[in-house]
mmCIF file as Biopython writes it, N, C-alpha, C and O atoms, coordinates in Angstrom:
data_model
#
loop_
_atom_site.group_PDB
_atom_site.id
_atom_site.type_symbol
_atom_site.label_atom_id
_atom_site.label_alt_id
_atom_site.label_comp_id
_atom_site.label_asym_id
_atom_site.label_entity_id
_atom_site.label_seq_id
_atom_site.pdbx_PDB_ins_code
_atom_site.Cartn_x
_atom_site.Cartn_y
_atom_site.Cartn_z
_atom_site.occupancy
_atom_site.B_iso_or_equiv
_atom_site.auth_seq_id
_atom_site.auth_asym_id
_atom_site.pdbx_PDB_model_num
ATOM 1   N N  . UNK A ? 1  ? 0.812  -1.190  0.000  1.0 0.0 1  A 1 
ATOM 2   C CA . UNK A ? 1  ? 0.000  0.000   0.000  1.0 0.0 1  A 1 
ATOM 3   C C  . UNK A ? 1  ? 0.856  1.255   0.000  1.0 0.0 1  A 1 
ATOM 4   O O  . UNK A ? 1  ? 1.881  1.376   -0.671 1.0 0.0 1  A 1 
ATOM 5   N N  . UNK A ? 2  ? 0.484  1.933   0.595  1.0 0.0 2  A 1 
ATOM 6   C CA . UNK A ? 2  ? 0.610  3.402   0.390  1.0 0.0 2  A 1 
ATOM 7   C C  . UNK A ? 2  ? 2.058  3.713   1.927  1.0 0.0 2  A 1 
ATOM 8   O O  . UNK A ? 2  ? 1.950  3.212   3.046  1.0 0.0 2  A 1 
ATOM 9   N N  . UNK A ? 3  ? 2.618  4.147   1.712  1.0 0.0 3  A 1 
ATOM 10  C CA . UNK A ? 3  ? 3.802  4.690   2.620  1.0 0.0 3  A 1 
ATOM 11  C C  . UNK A ? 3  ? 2.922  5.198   3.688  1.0 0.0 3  A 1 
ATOM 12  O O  . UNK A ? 3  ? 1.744  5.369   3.374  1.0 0.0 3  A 1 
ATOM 13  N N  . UNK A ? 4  ? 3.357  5.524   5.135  1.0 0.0 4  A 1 
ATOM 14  C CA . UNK A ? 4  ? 2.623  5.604   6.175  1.0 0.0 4  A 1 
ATOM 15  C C  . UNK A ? 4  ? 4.235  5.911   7.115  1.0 0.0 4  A 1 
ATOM 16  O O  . UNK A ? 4  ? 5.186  5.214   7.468  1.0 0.0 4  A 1 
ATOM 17  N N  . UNK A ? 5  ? 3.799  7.493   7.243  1.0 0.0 5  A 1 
ATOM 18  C CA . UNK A ? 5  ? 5.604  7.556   8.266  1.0 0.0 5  A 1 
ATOM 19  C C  . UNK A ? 5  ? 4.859  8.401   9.647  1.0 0.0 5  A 1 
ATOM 20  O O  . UNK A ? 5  ? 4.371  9.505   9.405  1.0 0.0 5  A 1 
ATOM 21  N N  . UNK A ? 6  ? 4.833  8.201   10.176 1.0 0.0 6  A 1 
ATOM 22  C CA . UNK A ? 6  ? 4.769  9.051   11.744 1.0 0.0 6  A 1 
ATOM 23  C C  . UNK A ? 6  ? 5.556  10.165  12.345 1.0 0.0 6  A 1 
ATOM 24  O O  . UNK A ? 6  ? 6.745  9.847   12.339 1.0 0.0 6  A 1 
ATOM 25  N N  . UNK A ? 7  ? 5.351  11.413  12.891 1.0 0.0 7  A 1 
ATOM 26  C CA . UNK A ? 7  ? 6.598  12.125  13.305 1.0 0.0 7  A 1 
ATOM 27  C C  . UNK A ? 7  ? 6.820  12.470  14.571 1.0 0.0 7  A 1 
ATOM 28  O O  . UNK A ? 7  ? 6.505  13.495  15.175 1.0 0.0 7  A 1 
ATOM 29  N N  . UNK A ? 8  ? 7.551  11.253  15.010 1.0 0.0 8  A 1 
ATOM 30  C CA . UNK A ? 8  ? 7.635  11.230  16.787 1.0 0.0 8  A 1 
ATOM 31  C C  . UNK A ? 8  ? 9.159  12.261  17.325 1.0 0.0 8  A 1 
ATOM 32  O O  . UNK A ? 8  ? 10.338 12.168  16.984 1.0 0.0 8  A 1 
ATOM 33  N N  . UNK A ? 9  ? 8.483  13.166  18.244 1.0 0.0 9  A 1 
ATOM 34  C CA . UNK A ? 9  ? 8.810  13.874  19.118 1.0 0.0 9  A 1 
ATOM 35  C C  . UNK A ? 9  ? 10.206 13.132  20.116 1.0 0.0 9  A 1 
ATOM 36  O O  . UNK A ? 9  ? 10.323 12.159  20.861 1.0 0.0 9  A 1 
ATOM 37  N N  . UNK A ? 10 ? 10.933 14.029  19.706 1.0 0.0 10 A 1 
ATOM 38  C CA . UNK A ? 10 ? 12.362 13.591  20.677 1.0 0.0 10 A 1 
ATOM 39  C C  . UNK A ? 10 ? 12.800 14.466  21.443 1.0 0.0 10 A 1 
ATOM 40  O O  . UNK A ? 10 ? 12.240 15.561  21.386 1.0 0.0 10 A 1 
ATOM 41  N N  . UNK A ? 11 ? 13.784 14.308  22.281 1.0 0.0 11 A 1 
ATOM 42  C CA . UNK A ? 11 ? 14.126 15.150  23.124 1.0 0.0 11 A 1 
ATOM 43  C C  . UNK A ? 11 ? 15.022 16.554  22.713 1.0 0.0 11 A 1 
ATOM 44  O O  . UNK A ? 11 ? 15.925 16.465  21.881 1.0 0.0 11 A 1 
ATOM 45  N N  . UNK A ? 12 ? 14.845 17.256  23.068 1.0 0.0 12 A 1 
ATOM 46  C CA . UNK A ? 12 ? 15.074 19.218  22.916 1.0 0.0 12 A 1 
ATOM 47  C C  . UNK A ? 12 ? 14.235 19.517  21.937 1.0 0.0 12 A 1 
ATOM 48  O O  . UNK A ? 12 ? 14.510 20.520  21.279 1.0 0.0 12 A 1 
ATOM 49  N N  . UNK A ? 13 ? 12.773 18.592  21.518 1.0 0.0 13 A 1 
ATOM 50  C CA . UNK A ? 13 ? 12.187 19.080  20.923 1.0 0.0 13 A 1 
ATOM 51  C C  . UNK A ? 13 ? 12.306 18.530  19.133 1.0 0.0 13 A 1 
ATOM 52  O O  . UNK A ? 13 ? 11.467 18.740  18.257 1.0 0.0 13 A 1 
ATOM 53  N N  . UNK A ? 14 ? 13.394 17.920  19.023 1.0 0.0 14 A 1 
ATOM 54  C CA . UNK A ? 14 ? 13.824 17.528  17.619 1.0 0.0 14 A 1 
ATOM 55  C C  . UNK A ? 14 ? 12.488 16.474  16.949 1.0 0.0 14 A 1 
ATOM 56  O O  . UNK A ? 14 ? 11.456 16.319  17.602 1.0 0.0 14 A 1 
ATOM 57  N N  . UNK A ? 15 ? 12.686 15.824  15.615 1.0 0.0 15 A 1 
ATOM 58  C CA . UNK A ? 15 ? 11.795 15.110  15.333 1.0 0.0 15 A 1 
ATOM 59  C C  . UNK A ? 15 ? 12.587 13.477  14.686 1.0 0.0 15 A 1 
ATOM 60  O O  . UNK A ? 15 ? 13.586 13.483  13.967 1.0 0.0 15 A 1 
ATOM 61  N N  . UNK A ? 16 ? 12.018 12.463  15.049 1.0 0.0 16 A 1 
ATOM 62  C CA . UNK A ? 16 ? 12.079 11.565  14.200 1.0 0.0 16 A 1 
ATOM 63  C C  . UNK A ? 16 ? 11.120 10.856  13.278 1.0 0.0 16 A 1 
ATOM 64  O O  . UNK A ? 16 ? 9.934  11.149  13.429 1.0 0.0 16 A 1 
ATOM 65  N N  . UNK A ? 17 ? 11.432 9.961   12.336 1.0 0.0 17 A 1 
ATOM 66  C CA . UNK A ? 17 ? 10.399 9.765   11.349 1.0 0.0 17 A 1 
ATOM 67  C C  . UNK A ? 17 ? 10.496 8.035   11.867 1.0 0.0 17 A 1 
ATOM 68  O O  . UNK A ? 17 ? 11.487 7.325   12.039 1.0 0.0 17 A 1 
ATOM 69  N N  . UNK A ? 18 ? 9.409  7.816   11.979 1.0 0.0 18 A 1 
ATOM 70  C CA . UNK A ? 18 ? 8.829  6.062   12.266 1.0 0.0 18 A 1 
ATOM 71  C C  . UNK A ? 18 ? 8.532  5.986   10.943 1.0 0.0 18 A 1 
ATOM 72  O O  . UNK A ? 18 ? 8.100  7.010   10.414 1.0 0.0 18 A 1 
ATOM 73  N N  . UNK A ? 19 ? 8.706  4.709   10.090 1.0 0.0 19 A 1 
ATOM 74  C CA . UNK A ? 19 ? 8.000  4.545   9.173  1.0 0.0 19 A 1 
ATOM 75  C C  . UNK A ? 19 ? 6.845  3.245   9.260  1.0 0.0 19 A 1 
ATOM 76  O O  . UNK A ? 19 ? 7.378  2.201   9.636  1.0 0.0 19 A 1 
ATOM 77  N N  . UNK A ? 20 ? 5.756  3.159   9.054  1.0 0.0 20 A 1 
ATOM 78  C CA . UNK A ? 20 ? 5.233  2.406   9.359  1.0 0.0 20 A 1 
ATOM 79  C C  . UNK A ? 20 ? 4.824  1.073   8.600  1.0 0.0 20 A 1 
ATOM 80  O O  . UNK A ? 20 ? 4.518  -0.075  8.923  1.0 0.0 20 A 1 
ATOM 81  N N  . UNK A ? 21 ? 4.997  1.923   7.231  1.0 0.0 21 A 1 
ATOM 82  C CA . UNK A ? 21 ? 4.301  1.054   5.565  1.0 0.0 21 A 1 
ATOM 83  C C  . UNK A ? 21 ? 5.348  1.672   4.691  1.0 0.0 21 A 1 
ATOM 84  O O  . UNK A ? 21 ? 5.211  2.828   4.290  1.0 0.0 21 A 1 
ATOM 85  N N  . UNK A ? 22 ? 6.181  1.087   4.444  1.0 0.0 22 A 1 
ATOM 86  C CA . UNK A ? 22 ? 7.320  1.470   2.949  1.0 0.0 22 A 1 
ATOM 87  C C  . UNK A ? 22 ? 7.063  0.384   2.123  1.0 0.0 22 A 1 
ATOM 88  O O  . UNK A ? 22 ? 6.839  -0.733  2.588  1.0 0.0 22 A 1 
ATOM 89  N N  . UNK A ? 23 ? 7.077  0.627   0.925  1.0 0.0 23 A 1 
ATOM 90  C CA . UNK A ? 23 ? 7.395  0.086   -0.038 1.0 0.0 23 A 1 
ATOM 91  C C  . UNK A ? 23 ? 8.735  -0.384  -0.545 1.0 0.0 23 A 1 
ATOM 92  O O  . UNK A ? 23 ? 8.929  -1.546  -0.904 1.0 0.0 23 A 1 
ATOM 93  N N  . UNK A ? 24 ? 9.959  0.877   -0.566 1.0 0.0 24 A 1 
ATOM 94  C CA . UNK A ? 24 ? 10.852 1.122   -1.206 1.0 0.0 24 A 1 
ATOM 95  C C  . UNK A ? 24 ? 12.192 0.959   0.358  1.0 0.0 24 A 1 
ATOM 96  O O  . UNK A ? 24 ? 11.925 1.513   1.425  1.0 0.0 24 A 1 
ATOM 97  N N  . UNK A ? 25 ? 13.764 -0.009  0.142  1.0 0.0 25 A 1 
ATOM 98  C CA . UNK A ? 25 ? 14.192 0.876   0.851  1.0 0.0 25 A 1 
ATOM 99  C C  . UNK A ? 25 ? 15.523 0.875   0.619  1.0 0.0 25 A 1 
ATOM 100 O O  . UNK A ? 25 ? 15.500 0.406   -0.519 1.0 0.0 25 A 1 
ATOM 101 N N  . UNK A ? 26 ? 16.692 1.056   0.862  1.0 0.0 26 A 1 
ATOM 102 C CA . UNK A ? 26 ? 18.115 1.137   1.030  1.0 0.0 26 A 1 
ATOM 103 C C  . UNK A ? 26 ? 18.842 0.063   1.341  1.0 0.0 26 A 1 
ATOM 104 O O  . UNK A ? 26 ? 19.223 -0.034  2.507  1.0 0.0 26 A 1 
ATOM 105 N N  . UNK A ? 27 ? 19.177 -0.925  0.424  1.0 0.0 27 A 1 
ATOM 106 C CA . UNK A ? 27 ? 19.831 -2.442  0.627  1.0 0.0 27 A 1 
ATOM 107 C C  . UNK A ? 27 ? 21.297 -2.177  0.199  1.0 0.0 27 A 1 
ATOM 108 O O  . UNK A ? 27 ? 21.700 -1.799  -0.901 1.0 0.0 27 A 1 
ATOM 109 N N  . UNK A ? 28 ? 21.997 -2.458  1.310  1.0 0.0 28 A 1 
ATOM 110 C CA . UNK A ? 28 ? 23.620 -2.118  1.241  1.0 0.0 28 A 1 
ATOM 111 C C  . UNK A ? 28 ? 24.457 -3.467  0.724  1.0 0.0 28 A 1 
ATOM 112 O O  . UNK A ? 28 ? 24.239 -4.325  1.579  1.0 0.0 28 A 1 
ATOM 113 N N  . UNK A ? 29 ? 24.931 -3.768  0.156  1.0 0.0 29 A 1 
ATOM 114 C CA . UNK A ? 29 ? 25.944 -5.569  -0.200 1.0 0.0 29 A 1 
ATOM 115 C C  . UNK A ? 29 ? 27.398 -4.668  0.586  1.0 0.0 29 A 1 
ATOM 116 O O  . UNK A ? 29 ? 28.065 -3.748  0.113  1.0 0.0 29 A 1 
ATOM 117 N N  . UNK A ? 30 ? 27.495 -5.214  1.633  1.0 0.0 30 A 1 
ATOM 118 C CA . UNK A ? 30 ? 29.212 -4.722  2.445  1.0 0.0 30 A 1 
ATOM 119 C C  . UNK A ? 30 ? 30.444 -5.074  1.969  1.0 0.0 30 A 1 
ATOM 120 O O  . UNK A ? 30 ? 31.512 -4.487  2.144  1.0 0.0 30 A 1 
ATOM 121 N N  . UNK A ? 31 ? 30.151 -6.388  1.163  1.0 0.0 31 A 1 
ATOM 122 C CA . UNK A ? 31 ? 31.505 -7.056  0.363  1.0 0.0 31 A 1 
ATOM 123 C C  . UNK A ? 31 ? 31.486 -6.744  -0.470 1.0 0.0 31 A 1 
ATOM 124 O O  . UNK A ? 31 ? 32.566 -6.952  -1.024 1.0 0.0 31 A 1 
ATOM 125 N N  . UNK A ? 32 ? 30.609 -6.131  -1.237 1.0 0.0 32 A 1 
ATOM 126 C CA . UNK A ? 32 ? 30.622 -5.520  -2.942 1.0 0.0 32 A 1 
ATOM 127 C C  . UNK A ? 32 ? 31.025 -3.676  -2.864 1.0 0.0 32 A 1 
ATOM 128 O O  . UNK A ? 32 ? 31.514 -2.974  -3.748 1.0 0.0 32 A 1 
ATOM 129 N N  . UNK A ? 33 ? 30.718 -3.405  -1.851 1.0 0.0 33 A 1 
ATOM 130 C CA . UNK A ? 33 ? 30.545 -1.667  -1.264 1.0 0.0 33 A 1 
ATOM 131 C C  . UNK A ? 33 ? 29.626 -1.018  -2.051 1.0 0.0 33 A 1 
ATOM 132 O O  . UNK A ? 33 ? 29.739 0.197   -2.216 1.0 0.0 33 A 1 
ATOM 133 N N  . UNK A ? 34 ? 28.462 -1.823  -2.717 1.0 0.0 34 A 1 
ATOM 134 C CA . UNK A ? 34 ? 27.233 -1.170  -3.038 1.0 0.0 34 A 1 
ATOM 135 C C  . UNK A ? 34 ? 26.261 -0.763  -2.168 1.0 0.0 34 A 1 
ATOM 136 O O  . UNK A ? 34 ? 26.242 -0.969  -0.955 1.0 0.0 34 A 1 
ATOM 137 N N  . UNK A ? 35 ? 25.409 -0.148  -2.864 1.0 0.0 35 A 1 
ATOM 138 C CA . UNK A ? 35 ? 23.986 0.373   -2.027 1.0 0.0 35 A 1 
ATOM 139 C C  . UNK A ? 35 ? 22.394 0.883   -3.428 1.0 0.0 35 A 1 
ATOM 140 O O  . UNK A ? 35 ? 22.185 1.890   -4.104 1.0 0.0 35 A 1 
ATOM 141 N N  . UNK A ? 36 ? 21.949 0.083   -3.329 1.0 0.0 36 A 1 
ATOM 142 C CA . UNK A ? 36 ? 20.472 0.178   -4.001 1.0 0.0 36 A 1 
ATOM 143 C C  . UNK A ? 36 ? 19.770 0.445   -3.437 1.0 0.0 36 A 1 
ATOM 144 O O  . UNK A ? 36 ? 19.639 -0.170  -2.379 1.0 0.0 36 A 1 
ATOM 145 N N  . UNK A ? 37 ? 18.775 1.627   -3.784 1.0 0.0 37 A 1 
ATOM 146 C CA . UNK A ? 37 ? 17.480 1.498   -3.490 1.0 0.0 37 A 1 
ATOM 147 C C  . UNK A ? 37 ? 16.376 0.308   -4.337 1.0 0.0 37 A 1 
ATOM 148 O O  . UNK A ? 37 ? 16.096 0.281   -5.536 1.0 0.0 37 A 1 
ATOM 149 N N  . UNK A ? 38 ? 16.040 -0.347  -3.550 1.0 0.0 38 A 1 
ATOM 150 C CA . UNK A ? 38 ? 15.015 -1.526  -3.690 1.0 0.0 38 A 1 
ATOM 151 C C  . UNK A ? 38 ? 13.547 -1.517  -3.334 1.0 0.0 38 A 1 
ATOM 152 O O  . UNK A ? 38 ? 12.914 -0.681  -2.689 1.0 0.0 38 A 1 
ATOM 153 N N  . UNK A ? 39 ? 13.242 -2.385  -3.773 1.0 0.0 39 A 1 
ATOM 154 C CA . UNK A ? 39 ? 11.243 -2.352  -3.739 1.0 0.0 39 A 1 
ATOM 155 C C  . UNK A ? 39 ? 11.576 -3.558  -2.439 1.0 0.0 39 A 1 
ATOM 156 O O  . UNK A ? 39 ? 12.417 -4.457  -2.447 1.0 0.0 39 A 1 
ATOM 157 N N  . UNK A ? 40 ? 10.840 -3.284  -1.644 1.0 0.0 40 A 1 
ATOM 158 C CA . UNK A ? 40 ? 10.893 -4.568  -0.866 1.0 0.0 40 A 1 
ATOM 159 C C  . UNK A ? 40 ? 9.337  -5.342  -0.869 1.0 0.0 40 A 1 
ATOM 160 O O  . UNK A ? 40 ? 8.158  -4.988  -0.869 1.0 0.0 40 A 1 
ATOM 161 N N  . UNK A ? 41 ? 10.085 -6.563  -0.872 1.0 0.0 41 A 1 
ATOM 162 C CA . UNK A ? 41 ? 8.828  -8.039  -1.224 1.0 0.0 41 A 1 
ATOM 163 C C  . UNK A ? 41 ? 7.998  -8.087  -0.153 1.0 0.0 41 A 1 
ATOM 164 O O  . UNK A ? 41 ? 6.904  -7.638  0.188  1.0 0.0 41 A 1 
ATOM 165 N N  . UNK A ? 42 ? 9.346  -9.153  0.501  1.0 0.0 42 A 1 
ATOM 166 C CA . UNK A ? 42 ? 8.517  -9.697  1.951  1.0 0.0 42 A 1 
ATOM 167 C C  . UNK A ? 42 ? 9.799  -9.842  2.930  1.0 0.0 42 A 1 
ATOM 168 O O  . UNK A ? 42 ? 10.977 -9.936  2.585  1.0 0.0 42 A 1 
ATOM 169 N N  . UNK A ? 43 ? 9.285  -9.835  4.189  1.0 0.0 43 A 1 
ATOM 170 C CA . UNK A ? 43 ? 10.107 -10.587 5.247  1.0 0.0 43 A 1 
ATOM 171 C C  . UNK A ? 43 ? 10.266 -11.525 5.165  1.0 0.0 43 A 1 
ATOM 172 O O  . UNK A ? 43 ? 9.289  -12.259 5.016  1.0 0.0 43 A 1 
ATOM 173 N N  . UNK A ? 44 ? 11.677 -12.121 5.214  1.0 0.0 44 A 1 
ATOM 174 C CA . UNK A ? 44 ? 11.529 -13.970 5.468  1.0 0.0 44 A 1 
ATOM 175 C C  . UNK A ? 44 ? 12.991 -14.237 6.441  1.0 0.0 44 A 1 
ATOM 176 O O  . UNK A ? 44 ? 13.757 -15.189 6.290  1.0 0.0 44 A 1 
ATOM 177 N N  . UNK A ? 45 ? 13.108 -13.316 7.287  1.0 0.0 45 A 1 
ATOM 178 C CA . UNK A ? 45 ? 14.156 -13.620 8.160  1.0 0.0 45 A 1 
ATOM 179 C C  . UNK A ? 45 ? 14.565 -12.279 9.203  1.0 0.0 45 A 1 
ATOM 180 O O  . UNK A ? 45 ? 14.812 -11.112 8.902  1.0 0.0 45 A 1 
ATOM 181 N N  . UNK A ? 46 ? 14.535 -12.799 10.230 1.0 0.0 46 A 1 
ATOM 182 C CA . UNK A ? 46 ? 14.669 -12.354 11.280 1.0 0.0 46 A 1 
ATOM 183 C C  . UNK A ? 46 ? 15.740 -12.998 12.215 1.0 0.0 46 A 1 
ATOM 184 O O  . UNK A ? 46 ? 15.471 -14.166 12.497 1.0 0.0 46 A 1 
ATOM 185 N N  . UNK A ? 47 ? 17.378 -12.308 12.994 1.0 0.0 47 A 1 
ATOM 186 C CA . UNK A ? 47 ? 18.195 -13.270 13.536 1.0 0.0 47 A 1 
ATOM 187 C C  . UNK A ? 47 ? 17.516 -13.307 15.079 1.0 0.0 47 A 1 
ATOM 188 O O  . UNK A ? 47 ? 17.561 -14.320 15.777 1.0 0.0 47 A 1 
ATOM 189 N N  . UNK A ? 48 ? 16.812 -11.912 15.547 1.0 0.0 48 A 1 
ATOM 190 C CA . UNK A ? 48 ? 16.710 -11.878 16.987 1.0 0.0 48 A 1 
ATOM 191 C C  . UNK A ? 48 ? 15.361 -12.737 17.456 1.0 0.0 48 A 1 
ATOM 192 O O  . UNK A ? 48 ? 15.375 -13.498 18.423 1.0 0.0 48 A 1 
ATOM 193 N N  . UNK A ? 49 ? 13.932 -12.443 16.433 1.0 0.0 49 A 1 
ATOM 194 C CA . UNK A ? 49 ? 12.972 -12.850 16.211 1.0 0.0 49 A 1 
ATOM 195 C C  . UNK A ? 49 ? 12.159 -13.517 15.397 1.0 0.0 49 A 1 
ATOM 196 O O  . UNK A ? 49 ? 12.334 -13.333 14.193 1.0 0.0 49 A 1 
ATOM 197 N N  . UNK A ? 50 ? 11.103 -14.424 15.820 1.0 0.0 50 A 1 
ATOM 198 C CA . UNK A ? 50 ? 10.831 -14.808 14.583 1.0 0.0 50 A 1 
ATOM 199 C C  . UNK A ? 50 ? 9.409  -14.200 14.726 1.0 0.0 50 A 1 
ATOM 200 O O  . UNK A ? 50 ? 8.753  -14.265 13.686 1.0 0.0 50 A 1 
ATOM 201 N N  . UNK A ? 51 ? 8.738  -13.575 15.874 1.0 0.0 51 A 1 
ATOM 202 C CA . UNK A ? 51 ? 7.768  -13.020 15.634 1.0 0.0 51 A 1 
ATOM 203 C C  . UNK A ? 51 ? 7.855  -11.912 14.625 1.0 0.0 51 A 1 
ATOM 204 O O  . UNK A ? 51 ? 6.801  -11.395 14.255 1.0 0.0 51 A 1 
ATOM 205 N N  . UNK A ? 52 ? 8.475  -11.684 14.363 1.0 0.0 52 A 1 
ATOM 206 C CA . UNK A ? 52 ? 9.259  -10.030 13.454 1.0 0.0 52 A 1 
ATOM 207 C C  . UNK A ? 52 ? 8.945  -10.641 11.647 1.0 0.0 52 A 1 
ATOM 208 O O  . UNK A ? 52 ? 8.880  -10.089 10.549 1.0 0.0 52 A 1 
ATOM 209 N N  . UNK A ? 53 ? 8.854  -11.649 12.011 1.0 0.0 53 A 1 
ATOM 210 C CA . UNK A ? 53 ? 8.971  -12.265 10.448 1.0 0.0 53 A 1 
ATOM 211 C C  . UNK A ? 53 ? 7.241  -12.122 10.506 1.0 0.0 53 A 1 
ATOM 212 O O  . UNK A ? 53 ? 6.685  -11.364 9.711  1.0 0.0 53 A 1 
ATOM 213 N N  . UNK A ? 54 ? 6.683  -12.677 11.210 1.0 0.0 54 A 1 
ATOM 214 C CA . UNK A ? 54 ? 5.148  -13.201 11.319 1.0 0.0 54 A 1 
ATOM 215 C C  . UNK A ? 54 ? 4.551  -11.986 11.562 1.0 0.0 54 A 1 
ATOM 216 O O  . UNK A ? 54 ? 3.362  -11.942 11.247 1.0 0.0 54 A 1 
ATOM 217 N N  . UNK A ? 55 ? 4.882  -11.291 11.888 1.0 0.0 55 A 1 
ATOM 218 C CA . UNK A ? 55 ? 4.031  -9.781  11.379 1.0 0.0 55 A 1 
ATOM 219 C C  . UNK A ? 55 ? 4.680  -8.873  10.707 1.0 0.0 55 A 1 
ATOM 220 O O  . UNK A ? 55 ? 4.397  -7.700  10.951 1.0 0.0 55 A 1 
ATOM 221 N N  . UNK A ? 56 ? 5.755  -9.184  9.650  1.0 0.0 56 A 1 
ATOM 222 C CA . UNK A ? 56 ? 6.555  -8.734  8.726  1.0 0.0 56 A 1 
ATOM 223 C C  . UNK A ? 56 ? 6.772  -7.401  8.952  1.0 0.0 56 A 1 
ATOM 224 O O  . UNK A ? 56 ? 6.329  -6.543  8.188  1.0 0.0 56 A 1 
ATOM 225 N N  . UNK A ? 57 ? 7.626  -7.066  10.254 1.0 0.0 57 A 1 
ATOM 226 C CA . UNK A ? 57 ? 7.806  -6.275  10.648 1.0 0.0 57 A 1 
ATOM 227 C C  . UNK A ? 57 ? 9.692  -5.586  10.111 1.0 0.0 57 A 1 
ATOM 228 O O  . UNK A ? 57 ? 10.705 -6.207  10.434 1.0 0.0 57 A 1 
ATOM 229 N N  . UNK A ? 58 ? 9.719  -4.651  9.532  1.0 0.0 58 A 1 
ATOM 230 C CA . UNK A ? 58 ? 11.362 -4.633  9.533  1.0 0.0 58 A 1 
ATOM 231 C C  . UNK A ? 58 ? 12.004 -3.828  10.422 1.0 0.0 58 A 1 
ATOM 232 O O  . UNK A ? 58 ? 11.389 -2.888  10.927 1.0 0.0 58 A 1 
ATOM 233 N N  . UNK A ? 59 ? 13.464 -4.106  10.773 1.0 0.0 59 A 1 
ATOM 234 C CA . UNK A ? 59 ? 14.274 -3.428  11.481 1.0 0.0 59 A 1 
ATOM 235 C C  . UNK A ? 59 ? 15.600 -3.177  11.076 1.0 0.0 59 A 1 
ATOM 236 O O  . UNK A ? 59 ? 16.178 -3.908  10.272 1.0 0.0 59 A 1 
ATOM 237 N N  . UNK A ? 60 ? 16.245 -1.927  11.723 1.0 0.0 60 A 1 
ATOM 238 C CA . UNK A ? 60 ? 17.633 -1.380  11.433 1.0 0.0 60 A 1 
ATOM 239 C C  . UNK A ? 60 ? 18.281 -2.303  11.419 1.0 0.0 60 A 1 
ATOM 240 O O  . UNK A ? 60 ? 18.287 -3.041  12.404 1.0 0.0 60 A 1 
ATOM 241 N N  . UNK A ? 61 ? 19.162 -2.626  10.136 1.0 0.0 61 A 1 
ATOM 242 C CA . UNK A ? 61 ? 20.529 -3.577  10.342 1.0 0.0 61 A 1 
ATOM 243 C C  . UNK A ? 61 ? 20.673 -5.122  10.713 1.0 0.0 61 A 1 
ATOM 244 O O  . UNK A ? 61 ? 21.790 -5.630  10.816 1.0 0.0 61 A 1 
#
């Protein structure tokens, strides 16, 4: 669907952006020293969680 970002309130007042629904995002290869922007599919792996997979949730790094 449609992108969906939030703008949560930080401290001295600054802002951060939650994203909630992306489509699109920033896939780095470290051994190649590339970086694409990509359409993303699906989740299918999670190292910390596997609930993270089951509500295809993504996270930093």
């Amino acid at each position: 669907g449609p992108q969906r970002i939030h703008t949560v309130r930080t401290r001295g007042g600054n802002k951060k952006y939650r994203a909630l629904r992306l489509d699109s995002g920033n896939f780095a290869w470290g051994s190649e020293g590339r970086a694409r922007k990509t359409r993303i599919i699906d989740v299918v792996y999670n190292a910390s969680n596997n609930e993270l997979v089951r509500t295809k949730t993504l996270v930093k790094n």
